[in-house]
MDTraj code that builds the backbone (N, CA, C; nanometers):
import mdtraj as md
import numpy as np

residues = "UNK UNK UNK UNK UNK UNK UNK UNK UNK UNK UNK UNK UNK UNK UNK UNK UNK UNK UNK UNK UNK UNK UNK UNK UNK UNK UNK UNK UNK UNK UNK UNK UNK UNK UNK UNK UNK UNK UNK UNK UNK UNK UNK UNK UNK UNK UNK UNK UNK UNK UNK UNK UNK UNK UNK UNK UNK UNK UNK UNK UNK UNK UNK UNK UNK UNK UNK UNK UNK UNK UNK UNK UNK UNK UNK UNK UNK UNK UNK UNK UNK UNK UNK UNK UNK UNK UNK UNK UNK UNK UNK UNK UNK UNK UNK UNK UNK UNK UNK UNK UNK UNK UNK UNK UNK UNK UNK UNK UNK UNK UNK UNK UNK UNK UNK UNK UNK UNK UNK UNK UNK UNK UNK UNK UNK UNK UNK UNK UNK UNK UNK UNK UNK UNK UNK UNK UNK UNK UNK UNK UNK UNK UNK UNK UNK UNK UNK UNK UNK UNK UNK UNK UNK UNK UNK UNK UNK UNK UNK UNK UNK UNK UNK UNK UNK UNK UNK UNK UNK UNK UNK UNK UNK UNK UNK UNK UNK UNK UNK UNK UNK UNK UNK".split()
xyz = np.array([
    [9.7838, 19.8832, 4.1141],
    [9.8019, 19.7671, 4.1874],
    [9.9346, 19.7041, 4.1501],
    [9.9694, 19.7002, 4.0667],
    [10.0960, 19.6454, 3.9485],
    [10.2204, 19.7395, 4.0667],
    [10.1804, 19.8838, 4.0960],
    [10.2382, 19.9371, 4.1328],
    [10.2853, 19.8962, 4.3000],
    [10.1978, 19.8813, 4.3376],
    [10.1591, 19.8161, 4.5126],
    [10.2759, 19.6911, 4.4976],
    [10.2793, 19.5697, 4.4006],
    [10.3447, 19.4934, 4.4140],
    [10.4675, 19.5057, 4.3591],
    [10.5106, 19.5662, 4.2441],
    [10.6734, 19.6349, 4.2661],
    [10.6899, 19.7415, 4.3738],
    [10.6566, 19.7783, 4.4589],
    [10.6732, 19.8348, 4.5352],
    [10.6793, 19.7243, 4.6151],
    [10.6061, 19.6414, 4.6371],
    [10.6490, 19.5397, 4.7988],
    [10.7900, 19.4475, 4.7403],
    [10.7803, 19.4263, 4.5979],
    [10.9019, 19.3415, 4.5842],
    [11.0238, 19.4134, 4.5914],
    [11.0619, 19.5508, 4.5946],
    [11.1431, 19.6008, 4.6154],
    [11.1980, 19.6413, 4.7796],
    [11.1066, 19.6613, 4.8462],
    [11.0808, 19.6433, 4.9830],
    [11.1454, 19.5297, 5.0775],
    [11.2224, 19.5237, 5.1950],
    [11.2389, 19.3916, 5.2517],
    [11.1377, 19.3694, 5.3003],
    [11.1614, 19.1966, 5.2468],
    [11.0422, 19.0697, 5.3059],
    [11.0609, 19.0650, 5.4257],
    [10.9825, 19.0990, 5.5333],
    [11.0324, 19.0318, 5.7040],
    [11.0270, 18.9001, 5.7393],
    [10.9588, 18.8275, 5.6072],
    [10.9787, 18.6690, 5.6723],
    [11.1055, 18.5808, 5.6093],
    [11.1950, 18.6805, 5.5097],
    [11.2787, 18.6246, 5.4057],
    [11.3610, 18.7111, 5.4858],
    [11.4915, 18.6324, 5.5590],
    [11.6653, 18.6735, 5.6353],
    [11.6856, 18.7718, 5.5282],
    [11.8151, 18.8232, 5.5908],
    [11.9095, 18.8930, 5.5123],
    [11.9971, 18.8324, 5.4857],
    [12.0779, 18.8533, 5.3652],
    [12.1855, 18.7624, 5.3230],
    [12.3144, 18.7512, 5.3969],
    [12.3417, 18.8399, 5.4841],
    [12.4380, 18.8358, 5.6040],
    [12.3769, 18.7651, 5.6999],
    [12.2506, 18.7548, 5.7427],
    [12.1936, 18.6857, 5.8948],
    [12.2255, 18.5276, 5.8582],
    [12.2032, 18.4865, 5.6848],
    [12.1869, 18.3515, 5.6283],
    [12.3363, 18.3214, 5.6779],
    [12.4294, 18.4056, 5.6062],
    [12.5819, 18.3601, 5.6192],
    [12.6249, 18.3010, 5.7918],
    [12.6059, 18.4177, 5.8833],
    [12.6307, 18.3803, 6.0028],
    [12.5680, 18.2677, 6.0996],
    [12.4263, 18.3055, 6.0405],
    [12.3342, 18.1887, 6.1080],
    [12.3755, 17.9949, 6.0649],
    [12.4327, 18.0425, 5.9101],
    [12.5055, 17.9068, 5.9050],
    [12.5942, 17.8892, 5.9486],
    [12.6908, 17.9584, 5.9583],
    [12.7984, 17.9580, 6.0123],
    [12.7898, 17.9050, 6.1408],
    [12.7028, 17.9759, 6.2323],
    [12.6963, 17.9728, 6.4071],
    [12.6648, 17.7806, 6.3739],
    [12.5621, 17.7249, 6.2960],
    [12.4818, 17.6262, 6.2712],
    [12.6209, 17.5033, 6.2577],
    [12.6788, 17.5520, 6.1806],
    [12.8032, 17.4266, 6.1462],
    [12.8880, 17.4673, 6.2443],
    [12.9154, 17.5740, 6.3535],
    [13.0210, 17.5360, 6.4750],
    [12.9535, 17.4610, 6.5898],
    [12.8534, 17.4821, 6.5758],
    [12.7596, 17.3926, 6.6568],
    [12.7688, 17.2477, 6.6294],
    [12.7365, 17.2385, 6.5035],
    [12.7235, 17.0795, 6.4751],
    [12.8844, 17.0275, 6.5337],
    [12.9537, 17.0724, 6.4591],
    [13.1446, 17.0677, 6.4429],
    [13.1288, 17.0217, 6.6493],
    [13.0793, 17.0772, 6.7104],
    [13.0955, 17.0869, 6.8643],
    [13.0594, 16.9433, 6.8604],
    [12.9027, 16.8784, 6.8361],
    [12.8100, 16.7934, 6.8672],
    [12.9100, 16.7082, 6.8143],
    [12.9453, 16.7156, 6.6679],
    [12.9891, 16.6068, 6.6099],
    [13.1491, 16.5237, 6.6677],
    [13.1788, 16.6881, 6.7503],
    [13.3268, 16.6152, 6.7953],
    [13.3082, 16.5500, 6.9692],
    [13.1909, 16.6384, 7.0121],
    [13.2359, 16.5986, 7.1637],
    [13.0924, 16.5003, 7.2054],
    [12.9568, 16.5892, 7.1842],
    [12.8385, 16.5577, 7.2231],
    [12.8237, 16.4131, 7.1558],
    [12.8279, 16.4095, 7.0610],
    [12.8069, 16.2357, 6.9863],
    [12.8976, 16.1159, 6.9929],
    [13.0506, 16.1122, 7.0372],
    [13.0683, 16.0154, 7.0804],
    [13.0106, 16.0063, 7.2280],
    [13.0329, 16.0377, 7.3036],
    [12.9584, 16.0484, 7.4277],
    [12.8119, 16.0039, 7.4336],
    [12.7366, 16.0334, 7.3556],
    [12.6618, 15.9707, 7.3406],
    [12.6239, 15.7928, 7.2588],
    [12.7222, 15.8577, 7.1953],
    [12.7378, 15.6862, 7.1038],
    [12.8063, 15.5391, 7.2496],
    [12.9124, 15.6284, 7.3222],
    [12.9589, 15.5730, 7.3989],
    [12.8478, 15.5209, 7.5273],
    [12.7508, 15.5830, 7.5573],
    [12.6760, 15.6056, 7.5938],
    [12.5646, 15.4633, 7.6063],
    [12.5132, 15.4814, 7.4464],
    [12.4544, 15.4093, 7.4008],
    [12.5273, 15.2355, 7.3991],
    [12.6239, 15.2448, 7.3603],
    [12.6771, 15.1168, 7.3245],
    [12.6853, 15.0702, 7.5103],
    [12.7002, 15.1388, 7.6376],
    [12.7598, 15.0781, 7.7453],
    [12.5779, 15.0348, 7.8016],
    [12.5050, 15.1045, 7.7610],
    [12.3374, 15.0816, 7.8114],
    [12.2901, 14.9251, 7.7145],
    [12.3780, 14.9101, 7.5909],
    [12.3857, 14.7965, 7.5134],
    [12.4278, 14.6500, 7.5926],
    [12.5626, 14.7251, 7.5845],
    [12.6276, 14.5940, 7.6522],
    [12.5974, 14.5363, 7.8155],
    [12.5366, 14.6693, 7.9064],
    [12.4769, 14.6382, 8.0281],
    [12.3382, 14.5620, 7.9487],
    [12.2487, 14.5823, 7.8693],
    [12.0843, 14.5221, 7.8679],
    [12.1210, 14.3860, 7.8152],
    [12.2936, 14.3677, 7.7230],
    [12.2852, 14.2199, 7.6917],
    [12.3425, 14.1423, 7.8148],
    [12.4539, 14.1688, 7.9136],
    [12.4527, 14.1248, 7.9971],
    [12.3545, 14.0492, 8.1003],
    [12.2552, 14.1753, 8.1078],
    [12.1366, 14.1298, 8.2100],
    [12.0840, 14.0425, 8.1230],
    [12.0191, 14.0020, 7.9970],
    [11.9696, 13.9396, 7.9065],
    [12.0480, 13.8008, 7.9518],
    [12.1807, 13.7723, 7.9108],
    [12.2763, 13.6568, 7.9135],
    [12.2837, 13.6270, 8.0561],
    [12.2290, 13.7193, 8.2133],
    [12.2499, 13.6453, 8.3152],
    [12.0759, 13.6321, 8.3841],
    [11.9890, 13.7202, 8.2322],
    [11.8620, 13.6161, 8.2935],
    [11.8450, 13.4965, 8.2351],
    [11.9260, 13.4537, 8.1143],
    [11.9072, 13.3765, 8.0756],
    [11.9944, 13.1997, 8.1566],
    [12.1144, 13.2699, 8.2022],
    [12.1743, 13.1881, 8.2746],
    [12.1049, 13.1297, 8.4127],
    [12.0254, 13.2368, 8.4580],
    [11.9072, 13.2477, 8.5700],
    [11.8005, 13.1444, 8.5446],
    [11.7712, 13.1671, 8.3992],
    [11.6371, 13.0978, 8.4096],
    [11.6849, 12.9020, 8.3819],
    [11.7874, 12.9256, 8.3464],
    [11.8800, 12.7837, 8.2484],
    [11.8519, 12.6979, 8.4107],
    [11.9381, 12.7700, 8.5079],
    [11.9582, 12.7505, 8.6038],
    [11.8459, 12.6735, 8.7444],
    [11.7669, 12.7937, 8.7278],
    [11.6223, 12.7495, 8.7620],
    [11.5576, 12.6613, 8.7099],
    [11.5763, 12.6084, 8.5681],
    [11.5217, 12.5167, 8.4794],
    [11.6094, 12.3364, 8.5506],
    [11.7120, 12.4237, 8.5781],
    [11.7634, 12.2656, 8.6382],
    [11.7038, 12.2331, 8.7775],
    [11.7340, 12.3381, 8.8613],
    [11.6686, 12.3363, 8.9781],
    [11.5624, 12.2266, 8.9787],
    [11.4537, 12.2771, 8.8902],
    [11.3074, 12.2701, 8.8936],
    [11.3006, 12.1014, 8.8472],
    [11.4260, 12.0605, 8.7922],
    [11.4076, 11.9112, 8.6705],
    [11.4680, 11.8299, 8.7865],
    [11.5755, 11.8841, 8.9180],
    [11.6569, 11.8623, 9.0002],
    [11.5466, 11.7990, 9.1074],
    [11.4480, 11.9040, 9.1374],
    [11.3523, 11.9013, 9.2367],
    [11.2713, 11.8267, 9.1995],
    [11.2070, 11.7612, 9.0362],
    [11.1129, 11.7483, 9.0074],
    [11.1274, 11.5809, 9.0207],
    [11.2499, 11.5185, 9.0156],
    [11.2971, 11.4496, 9.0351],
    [11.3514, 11.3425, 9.2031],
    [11.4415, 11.4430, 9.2346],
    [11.3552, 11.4304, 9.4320],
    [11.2649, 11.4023, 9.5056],
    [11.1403, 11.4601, 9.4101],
    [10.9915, 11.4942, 9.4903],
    [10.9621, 11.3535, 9.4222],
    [10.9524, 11.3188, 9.3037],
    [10.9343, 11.1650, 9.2251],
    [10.9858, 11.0488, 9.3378],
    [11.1088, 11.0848, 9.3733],
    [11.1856, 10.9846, 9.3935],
    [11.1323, 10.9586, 9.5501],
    [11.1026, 11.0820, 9.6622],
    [11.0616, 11.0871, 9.7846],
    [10.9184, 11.0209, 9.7601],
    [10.8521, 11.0136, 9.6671],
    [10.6964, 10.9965, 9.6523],
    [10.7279, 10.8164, 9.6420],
    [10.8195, 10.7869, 9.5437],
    [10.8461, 10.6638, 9.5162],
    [10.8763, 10.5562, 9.6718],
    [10.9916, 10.6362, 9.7298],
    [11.0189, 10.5973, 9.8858],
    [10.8964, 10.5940, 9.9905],
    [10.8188, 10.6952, 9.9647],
    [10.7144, 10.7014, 10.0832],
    [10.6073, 10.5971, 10.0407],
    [10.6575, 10.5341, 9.8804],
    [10.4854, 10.4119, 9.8778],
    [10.5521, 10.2982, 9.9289],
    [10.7084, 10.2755, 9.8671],
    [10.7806, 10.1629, 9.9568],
    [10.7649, 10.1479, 10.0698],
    [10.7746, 10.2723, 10.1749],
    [10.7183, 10.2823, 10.2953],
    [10.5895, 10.2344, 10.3218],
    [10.5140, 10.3309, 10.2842],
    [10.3865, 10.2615, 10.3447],
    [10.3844, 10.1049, 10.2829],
    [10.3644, 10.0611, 10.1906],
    [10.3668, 9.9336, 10.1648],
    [10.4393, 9.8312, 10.2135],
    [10.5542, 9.8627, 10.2621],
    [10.6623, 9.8130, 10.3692],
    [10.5686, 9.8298, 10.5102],
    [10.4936, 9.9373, 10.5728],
    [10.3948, 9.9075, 10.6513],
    [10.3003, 9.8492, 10.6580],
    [10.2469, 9.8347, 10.5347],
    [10.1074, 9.7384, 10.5194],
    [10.1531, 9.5932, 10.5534],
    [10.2714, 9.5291, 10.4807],
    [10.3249, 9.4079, 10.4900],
    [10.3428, 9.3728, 10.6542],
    [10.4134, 9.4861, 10.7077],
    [10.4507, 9.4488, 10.8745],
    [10.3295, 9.4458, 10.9462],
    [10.2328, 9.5594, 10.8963],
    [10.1103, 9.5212, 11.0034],
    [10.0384, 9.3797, 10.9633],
    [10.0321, 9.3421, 10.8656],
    [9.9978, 9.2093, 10.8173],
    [10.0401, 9.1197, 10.8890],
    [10.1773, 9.1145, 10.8916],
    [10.2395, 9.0396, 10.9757],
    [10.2293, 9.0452, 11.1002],
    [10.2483, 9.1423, 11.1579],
    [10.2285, 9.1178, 11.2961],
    [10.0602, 9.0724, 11.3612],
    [9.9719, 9.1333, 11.2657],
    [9.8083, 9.0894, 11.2862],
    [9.8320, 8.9167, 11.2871],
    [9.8698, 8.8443, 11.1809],
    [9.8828, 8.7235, 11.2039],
    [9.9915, 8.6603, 11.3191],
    [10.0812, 8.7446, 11.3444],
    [10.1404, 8.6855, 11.4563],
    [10.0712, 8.6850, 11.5674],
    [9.9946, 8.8067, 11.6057],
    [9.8633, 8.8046, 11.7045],
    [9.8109, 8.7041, 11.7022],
    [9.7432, 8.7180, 11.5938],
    [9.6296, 8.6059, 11.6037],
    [9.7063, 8.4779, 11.6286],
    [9.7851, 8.3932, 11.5728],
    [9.9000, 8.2669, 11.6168],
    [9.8988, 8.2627, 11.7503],
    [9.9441, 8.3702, 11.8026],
    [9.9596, 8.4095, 11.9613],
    [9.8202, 8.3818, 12.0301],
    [9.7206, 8.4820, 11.9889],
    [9.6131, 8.4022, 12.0596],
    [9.5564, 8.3081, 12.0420],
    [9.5485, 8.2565, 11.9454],
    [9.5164, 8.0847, 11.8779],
    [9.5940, 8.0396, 11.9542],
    [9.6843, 7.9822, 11.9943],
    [9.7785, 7.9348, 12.0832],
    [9.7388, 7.9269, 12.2004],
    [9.7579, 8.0987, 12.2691],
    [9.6768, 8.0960, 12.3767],
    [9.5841, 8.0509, 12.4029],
    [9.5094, 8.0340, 12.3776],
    [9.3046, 7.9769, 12.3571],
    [9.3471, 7.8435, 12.3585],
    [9.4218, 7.7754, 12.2922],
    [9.4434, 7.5942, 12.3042],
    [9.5298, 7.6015, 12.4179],
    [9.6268, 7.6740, 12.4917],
    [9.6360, 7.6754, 12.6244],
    [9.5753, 7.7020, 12.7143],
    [9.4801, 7.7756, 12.7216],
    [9.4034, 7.7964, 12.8205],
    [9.2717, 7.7155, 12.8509],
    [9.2648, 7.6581, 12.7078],
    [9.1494, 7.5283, 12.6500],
    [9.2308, 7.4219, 12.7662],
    [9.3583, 7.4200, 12.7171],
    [9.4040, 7.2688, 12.7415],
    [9.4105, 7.2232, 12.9064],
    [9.4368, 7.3592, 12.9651],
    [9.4378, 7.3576, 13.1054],
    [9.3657, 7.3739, 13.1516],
    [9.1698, 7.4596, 13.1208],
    [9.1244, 7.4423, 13.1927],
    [9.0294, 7.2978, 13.1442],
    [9.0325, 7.1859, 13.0832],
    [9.0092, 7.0809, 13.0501],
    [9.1126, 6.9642, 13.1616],
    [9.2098, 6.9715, 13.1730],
    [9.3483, 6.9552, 13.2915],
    [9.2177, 6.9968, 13.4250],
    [9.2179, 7.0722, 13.4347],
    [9.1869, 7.1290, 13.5753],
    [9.0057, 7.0612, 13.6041],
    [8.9344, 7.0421, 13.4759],
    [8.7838, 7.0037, 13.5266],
    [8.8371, 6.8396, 13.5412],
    [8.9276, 6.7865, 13.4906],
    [8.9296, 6.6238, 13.4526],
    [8.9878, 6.6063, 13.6153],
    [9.0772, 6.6731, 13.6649],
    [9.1783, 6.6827, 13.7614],
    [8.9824, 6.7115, 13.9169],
    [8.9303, 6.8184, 13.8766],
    [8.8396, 6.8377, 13.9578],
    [8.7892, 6.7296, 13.9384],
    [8.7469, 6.6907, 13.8309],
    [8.6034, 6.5797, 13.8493],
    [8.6993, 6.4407, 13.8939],
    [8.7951, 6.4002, 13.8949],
    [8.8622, 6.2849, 13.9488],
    [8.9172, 6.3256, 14.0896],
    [8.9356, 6.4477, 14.1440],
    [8.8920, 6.4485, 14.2632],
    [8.7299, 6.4372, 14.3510],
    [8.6366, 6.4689, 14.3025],
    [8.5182, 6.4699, 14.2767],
    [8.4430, 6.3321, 14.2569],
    [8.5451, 6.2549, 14.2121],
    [8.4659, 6.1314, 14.2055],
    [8.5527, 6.0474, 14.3072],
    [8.6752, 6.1006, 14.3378],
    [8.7380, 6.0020, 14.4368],
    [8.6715, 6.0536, 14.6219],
    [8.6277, 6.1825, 14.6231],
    [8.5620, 6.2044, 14.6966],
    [8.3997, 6.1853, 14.7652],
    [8.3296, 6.1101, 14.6124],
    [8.2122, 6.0736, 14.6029],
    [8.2336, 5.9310, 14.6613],
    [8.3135, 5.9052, 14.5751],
    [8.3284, 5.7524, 14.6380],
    [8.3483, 5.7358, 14.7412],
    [8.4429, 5.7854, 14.8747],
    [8.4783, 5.7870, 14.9690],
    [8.3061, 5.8066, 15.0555],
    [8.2676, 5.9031, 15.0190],
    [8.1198, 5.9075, 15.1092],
    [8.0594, 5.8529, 15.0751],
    [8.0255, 5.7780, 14.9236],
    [7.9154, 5.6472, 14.9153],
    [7.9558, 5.5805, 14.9613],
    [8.0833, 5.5194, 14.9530],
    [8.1264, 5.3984, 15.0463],
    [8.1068, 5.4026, 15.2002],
    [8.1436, 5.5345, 15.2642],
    [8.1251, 5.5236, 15.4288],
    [7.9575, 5.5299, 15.4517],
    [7.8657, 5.5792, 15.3231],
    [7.7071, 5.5845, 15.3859],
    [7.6967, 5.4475, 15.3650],
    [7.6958, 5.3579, 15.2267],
    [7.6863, 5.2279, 15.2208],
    [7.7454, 5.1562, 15.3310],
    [7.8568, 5.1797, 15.4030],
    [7.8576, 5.0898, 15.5080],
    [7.7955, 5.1160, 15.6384],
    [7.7833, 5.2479, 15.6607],
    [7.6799, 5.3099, 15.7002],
    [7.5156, 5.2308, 15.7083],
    [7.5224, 5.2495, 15.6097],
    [7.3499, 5.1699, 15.5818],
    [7.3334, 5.0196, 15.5734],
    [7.4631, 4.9231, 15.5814],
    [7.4729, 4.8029, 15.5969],
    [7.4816, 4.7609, 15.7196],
    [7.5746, 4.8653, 15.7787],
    [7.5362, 4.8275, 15.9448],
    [7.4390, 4.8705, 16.0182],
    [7.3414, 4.9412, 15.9706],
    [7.1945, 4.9737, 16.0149],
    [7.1455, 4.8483, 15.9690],
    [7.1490, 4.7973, 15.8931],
    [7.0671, 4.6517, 15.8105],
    [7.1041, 4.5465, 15.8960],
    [7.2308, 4.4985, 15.9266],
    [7.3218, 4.3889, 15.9638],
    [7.2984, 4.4134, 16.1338],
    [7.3115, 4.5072, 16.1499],
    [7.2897, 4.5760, 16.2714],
    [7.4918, 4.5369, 16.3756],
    [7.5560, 4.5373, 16.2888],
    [7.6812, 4.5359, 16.3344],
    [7.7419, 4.6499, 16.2865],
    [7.8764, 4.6488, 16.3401],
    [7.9486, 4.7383, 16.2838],
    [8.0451, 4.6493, 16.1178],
    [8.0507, 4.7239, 16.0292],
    [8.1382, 4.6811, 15.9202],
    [8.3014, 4.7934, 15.9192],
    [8.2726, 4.9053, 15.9823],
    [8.4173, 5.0234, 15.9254],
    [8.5476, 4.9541, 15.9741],
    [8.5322, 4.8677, 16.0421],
    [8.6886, 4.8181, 16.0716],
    [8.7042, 4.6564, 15.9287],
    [8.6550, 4.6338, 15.8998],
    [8.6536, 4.5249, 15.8211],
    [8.6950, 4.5971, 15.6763],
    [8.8199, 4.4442, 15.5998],
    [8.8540, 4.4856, 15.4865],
    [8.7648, 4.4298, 15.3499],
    [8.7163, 4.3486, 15.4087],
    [8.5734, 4.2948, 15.3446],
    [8.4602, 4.3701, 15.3264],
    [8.4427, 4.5065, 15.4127],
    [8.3414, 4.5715, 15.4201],
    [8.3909, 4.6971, 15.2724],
    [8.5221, 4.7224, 15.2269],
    [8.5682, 4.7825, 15.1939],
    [8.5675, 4.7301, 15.0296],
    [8.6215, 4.6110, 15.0231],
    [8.6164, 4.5279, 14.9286],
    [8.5084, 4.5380, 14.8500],
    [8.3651, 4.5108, 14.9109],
    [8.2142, 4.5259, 14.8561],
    [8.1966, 4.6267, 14.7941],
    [8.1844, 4.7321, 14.8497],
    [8.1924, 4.9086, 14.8170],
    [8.2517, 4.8922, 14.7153],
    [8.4302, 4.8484, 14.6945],
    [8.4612, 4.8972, 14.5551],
    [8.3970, 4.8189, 14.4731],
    [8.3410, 4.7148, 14.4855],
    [8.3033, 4.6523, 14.3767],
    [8.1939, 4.7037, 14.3064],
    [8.0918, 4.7281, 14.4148],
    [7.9969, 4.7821, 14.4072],
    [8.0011, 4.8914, 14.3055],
    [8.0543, 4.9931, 14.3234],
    [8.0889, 5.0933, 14.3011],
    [8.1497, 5.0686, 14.1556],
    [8.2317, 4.9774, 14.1585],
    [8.2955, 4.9918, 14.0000],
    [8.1691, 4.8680, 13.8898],
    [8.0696, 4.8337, 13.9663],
    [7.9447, 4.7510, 13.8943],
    [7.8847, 4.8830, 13.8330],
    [7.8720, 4.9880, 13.9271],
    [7.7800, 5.0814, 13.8984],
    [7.8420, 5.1865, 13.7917],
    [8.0032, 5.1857, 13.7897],
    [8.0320, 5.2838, 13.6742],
    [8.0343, 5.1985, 13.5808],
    [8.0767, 5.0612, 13.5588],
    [8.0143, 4.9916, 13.4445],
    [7.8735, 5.0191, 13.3798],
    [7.7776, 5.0099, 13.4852],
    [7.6777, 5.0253, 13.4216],
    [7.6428, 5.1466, 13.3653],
    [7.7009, 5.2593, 13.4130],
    [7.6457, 5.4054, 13.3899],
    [7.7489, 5.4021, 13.2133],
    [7.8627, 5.3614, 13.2009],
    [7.9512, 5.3799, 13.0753],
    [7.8586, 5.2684, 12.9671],
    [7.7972, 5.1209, 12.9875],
    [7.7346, 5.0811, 12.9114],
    [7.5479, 5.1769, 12.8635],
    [7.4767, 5.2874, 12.9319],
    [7.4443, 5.3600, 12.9025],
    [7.4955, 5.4579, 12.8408],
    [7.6150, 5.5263, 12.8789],
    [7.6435, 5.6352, 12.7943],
    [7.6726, 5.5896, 12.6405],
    [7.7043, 5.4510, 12.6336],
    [7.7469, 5.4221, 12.5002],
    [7.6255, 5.3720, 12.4079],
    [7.5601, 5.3790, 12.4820],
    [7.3796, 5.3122, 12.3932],
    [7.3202, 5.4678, 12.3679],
    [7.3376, 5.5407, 12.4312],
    [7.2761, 5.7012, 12.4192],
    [7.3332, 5.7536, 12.2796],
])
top = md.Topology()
chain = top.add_chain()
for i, resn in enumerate(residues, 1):
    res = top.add_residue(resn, chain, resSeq=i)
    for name in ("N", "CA", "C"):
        top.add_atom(name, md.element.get_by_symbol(name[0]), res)
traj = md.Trajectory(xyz[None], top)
């Protein structure tokens, strides 16, 4: 057995290179890198730094974005305050005018109503003093009427016949005003 394994250690290992494959394989290994290190990696470094300076850009113009919008929003927030403030002046500036004008109405028809009071009070005083100057006129012509049925003459041409009547007549509104004032 001793024998089996100096025999394999003398033997090539197939998982252990040859000392020429090591030399070249490094070799090939460092012209490679030598390539990466001269061309592939700035290019990439360059690379890197321009994907940098584009993500801080966008960064510095969302931030200018949002700065921006932040005023907007303090701009607007302010407006909308100030329109809210105007629209209670308003309405309250309406409440006052309809106030006002409700009482000017009403003035107006209060007014009206003592005009229309006042005239049709004008118009019954105006009726009833026609009304009574017309009453009178026919009590007086039946009273003489009924005196010359009594007398058995005529009285309508006489100023004496006329005379009586008013007297008559103003005995009798005496008497009717000394009732109304005892009532």
């Amino acid at each position: 057995m001793v024998h089996a394994v100096v025999a394999a250690a003398d033997s090539h290992n197939p998982l252990l290179p040859a000392g020429s494959d090591l030399v070249w394989a490094t070799l090939c290994f460092l012209v490679v890198l030598a390539f990466f290190v001269w061309k592939f990696i700035p290019s990439f470094l360059k690379l890197l730094d321009d994907r940098s300076a584009a993500i801080e850009g966008n960064i510095a113009k969302a931030d200018e974005a949002q700065n921006k919008a932040e005023a907007l929003l303090d701009q607007y927030t302010a407006q909308l305050a100030d329109a809210r403030s105007e629209a209670a002046a308003i309405r309250e500036q309406a409440r006052e005018e309809g106030k006002r004008i409700v009482a000017e109405h009403k003035e107006q028809a209060t007014a009206e109503a003592a005009r229309v009071t006042a005239q049709a009070q004008a118009q019954i005083e105006s009726e009833r003093k026609q009304a009574a100057t017309q009453l009178r006129g026919e009590v007086g012509s039946l009273a003489i009427d009924l005196a010359s049925g009594v007398i058995g003459e005529s009285l309508k041409d006489d100023a004496k016949a006329a005379g009586i009547v008013d007297r008559f007549l103003a005995e009798l509104e005496a008497a009717e005003g000394k009732a109304g004032a005892q009532a």
